[in-house]
C-alpha positions as CSV (number, residue, x, y, z in Angstrom):
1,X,85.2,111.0,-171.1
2,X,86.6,113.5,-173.5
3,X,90.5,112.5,-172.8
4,X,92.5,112.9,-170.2
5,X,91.0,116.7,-169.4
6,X,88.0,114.9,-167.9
7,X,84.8,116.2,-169.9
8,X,82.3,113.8,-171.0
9,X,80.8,113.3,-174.3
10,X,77.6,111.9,-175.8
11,X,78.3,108.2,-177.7
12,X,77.0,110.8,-180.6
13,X,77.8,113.9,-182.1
14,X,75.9,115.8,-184.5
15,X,78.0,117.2,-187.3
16,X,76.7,120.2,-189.3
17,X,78.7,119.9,-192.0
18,X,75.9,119.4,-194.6
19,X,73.9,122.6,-193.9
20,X,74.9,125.2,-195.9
21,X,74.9,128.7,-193.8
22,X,76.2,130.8,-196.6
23,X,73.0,132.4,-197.9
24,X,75.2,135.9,-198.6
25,X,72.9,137.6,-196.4
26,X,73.5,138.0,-192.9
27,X,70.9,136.6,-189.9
28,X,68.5,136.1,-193.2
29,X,67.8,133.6,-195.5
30,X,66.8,130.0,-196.1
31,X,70.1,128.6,-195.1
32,X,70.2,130.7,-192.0
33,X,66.8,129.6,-190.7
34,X,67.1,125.7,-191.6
35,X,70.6,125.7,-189.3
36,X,69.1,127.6,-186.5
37,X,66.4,125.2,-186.8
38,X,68.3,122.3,-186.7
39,X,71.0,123.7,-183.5
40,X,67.8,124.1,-182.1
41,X,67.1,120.6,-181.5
42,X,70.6,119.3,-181.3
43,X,70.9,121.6,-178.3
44,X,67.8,120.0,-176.6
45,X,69.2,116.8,-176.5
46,X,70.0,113.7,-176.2
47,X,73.4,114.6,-177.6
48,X,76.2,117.0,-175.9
49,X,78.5,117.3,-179.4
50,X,77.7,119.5,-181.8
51,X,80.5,119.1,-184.5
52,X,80.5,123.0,-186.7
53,X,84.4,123.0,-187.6
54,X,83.2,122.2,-191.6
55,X,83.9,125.2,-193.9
56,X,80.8,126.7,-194.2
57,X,80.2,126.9,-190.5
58,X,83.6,129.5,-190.5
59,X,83.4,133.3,-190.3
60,X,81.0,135.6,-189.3
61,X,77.5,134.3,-190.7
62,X,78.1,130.3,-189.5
63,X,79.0,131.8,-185.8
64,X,75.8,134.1,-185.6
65,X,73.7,131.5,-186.6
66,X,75.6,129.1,-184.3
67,X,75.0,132.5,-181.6
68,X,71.5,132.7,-182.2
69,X,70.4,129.2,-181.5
70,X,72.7,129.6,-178.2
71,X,71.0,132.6,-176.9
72,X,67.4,130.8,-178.0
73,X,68.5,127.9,-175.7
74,X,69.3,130.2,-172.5
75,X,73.2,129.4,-173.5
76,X,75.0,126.8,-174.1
77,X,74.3,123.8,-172.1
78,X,76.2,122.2,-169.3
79,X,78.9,120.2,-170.4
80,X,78.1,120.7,-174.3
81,X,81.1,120.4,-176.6
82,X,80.8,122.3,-179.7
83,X,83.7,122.3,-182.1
84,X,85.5,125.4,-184.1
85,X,88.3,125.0,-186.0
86,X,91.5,127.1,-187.4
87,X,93.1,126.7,-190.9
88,X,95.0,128.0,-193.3
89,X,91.8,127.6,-195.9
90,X,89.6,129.0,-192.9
91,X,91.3,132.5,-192.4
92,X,93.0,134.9,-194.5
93,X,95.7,135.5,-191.5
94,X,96.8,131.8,-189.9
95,X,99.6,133.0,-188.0
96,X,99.5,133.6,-184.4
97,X,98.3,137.1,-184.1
98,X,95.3,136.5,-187.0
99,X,94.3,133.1,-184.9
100,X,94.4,135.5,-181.6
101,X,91.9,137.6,-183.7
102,X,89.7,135.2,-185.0
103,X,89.3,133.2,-181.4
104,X,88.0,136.4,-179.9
105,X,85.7,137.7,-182.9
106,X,84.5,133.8,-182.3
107,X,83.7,134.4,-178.8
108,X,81.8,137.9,-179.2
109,X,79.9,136.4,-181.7
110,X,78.9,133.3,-180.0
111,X,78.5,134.8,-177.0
112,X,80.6,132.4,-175.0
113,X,83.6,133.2,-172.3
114,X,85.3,130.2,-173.8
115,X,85.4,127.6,-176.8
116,X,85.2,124.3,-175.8
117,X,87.0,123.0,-178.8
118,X,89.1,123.8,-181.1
119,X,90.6,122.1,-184.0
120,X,93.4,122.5,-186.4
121,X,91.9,121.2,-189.6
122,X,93.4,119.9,-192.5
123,X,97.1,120.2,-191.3
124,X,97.9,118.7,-194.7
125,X,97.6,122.4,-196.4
126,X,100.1,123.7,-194.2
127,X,103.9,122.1,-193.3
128,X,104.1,120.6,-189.9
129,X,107.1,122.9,-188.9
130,X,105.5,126.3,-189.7
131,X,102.3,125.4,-187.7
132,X,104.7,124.3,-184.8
133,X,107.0,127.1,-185.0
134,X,107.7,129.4,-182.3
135,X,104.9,132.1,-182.1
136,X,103.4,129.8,-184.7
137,X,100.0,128.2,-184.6
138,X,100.1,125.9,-182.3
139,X,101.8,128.0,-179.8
140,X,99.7,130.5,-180.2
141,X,96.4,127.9,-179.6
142,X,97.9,126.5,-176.7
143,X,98.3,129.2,-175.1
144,X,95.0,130.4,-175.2
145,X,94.4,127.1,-173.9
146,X,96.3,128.2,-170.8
147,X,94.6,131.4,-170.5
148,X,91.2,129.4,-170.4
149,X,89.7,130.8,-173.4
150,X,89.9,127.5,-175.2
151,X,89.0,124.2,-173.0
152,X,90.8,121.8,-175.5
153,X,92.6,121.8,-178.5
154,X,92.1,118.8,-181.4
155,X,93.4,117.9,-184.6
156,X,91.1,116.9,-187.7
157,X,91.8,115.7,-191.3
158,X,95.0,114.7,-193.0
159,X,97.1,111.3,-193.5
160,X,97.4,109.2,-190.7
161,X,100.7,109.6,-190.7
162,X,100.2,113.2,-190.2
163,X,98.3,112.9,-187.5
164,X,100.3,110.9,-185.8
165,X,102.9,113.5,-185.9
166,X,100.9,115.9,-184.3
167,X,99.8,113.6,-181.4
168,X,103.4,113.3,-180.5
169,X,103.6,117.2,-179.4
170,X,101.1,116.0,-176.3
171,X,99.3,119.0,-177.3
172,X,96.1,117.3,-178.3
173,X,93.3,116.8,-176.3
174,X,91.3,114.9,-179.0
175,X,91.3,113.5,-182.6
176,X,88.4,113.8,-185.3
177,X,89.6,111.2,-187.6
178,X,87.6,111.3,-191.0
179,X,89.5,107.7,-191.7
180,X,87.2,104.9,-192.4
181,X,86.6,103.0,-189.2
182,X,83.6,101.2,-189.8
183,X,81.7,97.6,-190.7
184,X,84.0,97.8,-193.8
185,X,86.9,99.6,-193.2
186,X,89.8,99.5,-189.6
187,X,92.3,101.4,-191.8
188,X,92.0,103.7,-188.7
189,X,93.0,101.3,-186.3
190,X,96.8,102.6,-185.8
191,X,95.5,105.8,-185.3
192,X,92.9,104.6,-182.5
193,X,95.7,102.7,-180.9
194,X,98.2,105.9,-180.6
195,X,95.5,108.2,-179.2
196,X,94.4,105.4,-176.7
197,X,97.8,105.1,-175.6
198,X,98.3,108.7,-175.0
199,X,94.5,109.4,-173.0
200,X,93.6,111.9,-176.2
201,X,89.9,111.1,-177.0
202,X,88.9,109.5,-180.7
203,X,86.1,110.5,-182.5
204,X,85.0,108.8,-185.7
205,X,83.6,111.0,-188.3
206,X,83.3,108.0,-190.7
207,X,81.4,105.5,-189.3
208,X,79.3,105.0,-192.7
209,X,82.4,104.8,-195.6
210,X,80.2,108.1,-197.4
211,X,76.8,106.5,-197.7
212,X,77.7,102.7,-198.7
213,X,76.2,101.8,-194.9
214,X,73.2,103.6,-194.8
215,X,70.2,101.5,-195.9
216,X,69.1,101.4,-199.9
217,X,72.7,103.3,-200.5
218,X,74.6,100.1,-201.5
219,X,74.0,99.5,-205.4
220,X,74.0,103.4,-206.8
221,X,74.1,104.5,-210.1
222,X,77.5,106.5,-208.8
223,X,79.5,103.6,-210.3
224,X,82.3,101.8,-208.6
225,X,85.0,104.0,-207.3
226,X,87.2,103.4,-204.5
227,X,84.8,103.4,-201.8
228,X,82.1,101.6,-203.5
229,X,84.5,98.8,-204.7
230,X,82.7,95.5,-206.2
231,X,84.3,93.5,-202.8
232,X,82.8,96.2,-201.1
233,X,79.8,96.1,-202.7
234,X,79.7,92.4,-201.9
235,X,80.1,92.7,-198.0
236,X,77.6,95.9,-197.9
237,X,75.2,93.7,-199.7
238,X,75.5,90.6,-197.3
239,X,75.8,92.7,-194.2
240,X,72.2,94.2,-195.3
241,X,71.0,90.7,-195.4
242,X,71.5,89.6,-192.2
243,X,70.5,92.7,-190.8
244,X,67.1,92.8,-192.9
245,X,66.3,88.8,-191.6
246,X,66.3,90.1,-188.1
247,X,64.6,93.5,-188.6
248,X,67.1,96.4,-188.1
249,X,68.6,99.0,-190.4
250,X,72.1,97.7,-191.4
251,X,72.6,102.0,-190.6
252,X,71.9,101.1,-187.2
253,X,74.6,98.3,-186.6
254,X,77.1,100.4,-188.6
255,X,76.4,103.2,-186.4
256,X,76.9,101.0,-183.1
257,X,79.9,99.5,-184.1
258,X,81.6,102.5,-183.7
259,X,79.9,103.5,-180.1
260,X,80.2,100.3,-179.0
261,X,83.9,100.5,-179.0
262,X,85.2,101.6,-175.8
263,X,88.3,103.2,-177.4
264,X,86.1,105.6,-179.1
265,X,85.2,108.5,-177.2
266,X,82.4,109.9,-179.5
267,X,80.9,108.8,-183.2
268,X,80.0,112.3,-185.5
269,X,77.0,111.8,-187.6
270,X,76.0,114.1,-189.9
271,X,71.9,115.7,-189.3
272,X,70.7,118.8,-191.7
273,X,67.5,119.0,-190.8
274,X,65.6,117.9,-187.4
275,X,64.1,114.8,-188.6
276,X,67.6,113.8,-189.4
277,X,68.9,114.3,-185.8
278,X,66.0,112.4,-184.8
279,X,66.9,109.4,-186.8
280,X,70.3,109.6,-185.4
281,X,69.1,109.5,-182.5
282,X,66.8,106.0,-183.2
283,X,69.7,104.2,-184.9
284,X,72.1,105.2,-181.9
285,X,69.4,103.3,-179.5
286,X,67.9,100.8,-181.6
287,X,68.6,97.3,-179.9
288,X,70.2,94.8,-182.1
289,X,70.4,91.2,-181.4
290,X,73.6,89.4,-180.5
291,X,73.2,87.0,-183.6
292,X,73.7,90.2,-185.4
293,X,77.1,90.8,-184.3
294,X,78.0,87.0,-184.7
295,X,77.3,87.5,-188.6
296,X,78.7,90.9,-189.1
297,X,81.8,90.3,-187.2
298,X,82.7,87.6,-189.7
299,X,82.4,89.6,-192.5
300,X,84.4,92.5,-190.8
301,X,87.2,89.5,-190.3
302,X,87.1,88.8,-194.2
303,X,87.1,92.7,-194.7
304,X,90.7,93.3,-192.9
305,X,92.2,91.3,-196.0
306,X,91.2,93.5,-198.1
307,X,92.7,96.6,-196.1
308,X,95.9,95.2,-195.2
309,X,96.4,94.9,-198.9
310,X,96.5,99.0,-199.9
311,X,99.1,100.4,-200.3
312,X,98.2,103.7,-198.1
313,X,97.1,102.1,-195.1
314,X,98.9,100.8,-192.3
315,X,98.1,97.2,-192.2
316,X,97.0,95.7,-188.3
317,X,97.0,92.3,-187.4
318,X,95.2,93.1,-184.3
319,X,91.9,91.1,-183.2
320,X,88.7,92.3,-182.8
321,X,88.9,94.8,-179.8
322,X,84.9,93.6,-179.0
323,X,86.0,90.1,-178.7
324,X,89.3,90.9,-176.8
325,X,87.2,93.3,-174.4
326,X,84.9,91.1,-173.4
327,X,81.8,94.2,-174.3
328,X,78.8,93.2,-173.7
329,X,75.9,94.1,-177.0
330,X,72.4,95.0,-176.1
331,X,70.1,92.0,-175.5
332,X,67.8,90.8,-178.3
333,X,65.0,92.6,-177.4
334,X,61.7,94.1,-180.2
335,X,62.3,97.6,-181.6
């Protein structure tokens, strides 16, 4: 369930964040026809969130494309949850009257009554007390909320900190949270725990710490950096083995460990092309063995040292939620 507001979403979402829509000619292009291709199949299924709050899905091109595929599909599904977003980096105008504008320039040109959700992205460009002011922002999105031209309102990007901050208006129906929370990486644990406690939905956009999780993306010639440090590198590696001895893509357990969490409402991967929602879709139901998870949990125990030792994270004690919720993993079963 999609928070406390009751609608459901896929264990999946599909973001579009890699598909660039900007081909500087309208309805046309290259770009225009590989998105259109793309929503296409999203829309048909399995998945009911289609993530489109990234920059180049903003403005007038990105929301007839997004239109197009709509209108192709006999409108927008039942129940489908397709994100847009507002931000200071998004629109010339971010106060209240140019966010009234641009909500109903989005609807026209989607072809929709109302938006299912919207985000306010990256609320680190902006201070916290302008985008709650009176008249401000936030006012302004809620209520459009309350007229029923928005269905829920999220928050996306920024510090965890930051994000906390904005939970504690009660304004928020959701959280995208683009901090790590993955095979590696909890640091987004405190963040989980806040929005659980307050029945707003949290969806993981990084379920993969950038590429380090997908298969063959371990050892790169990139060159260590923060993400791809050499204890990383080490756990990435050994969490590859064990998933290699029994067979599965170490993608696919990454993926899982996310959408097996029952404190995470939804897991956005990214698809730019077809084929790649269609591998989404085989890592999100491959089955993996329970010896799997007896390995890899191990390793994600050794991992929390190494995160309660940065500085920037907020360090957690806490034991593994799978463990302490008693979830039970697919049987061991031949892909």
């Amino acid at each position: 369930m999609l928070s406390r507001a009751g609608l459901s979403a896929s264990s999946v979402g599909i973001s579009l964040s890699a598909i660039d829509v900007c081909t500087g000619q309208p309805d046309s292009g290259p770009g225009f026809e590989a998105a259109s291709e793309t929503l296409r199949r999203v829309l048909e299924g399995p998945f009911n969130f289609i993530d489109a709050s990234g920059e180049s899905w903003q403005g007038a091109e990105g929301e007839r494309c997004i239109g197009k595929a709509i209108t192709e599909a006999g409108g927008l599904p039942d129940g489908f949850v397709l994100t847009r977003s507002v931000g200071p980096a998004l629109a010339l105008d971010f106060s209240g009257d140019g966010i009234l504008r641009a909500v109903e320039e989005s609807l026209q040109r989607l072809g929709l009554d109302l938006l299912p959700l919207v985000l306010l992205r990256n609320p680190e460009e902006f201070s916290f007390e302008s985008a709650t002011a009176r008249c401000g922002p936030l006012a302004t999105l809620v209520g459009l909320r309350d007229q029923g031209l928005i269905n829920h309102l999220g928050i996306a990007g920024g510090p965890i900190d930051l994000q906390l901050k904005y939970l504690q208006t009660d304004e928020f129906d959701a959280v995208i949270s683009h901090v790590p929370y993955s095979l590696l990486d909890r640091a987004a644990e405190p963040l989980i725990q806040n929005a659980v406690s307050r029945e707003v939905a949290f969806v993981n956009a990084a379920p993969f710490i950038g590429r380090l999780l997908l298969d063959g993306a371990g050892r790169s010639a990139q060159g260590v950096n923060r993400e791809r440090s050499p204890a990383r590198l080490e756990r990435s590696d050994k969490m590859r083995l064990i998933c290699a001895a029994y067979g599965i893509p170490l993608a696919a357990a990454a993926l899982q460990f996310s959408t097996l969490d029952p404190r995470v409402t939804s897991t956005v991967v990214g698809a730019s092309t077809p084929a790649q929602a269609d591998f989404v879709t085989e890592l999100a139901q491959w089955r993996i063995p329970s010896g799997v998870w007896d390995d890899l949990l191990d390793l994600v125990e050794e991992s929390e040292l190494a995160i309660s030792c940065r500085n920037d994270v907020v360090p957690t004690t806490d034991p593994l939620h799978y463990r302490d919720q008693g979830v039970t993993f697919p049987a061991p079963v031949p892909h």
